[in-house]
Phi, psi and omega in degrees: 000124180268140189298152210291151189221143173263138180222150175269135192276120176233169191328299175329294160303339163004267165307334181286358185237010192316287182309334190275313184304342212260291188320290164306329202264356172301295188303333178279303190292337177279013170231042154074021175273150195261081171239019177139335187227170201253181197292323186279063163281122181238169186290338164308292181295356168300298218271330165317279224310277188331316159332272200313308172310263166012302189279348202262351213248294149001283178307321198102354168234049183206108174269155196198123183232132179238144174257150201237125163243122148089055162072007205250169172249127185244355186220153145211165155234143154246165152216131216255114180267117144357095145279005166313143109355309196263054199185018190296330189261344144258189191193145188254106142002225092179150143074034188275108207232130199209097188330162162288337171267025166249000205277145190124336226213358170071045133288310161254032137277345169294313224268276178314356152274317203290333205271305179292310163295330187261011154296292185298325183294339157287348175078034166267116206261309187262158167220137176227137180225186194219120198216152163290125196301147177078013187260144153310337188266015204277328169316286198307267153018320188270296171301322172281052167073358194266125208260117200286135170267334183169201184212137181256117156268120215098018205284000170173146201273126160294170188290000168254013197068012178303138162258177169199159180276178149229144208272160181274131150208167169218173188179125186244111173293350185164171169290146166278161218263000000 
């Protein structure tokens, strides 16, 4: 088994990580993670989605890295940089997803330093994301510096149709330039 390496999905490359990608957001949601979708997530929508991640990748405004072992995908994040005129200096966290057998293992700190440099290089100084309140991960988040603002309640039905809040975080990486 060779050891898992994170890499950035850019346009080209894509279609090579589509099915893994396909795979993976199966695998969030069939262990209850709150990323968008409900437990009857099907392969259309599935297949919608990843599209739309594509043309967002495309475009230039959405980055996106997966760590991958022996060609499989086992964690990704994106980061969907602000286009506002007035919003040039932030960038939204989104969709960081990590198999359930892959968990553990410092994947998604790899992944959130890869998130972060390539932020600053974007001159994006803030980030902000959204987790389900009451989540490990609301932990992890915390330990990489990111300071909770609060939790909007209800805010969205989990994949068994449950509703629960979500917590608030920021991280300021710099001043805008």
């Amino acid at each position: 088994m060779n050891a898992a390496q994170l890499r950035r999905v850019h346009a080209e490359s894509f279609a090579h990580y589509r099915q893994g990608l396909i795979d993976l957001l199966f695998d969030a949601v069939g262990h209850g993670a709150s990323v968008g979708f409900m437990a009857d997530l099907d392969e259309e929508q599935a297949r919608a989605y990843i599209g739309s991640v594509q043309a967002s990748v495309a475009d230039g405004s959405l980055l996106l890295w997966v760590v991958v072992q022996d060609e499989r995908v086992l964690a990704s994040v994106q980061l969907a940089l602000c286009q506002k005129p007035n919003g040039l200096n932030r960038a939204e966290v989104q969709k960081l997803q990590v198999r359930h057998d892959a968990r553990r293992r410092g994947l998604g700190q790899q992944l959130m330093n890869a998130v972060e440099q390539a932020a600053r290089q974007h001159k994006r100084g803030l980030l902000y994301l959204d987790t389900a309140a009451g989540s490990e991960a609301e932990a992890f988040y915390s330990a990489l510096g990111y300071t909770r603002v609060g939790e909007l309640p209800n805010y969205c039905q989990n994949p068994d149709g449950t509703y629960s809040p979500t917590a608030i975080y920021f991280k300021t990486l710099g001043q805008p330039a």
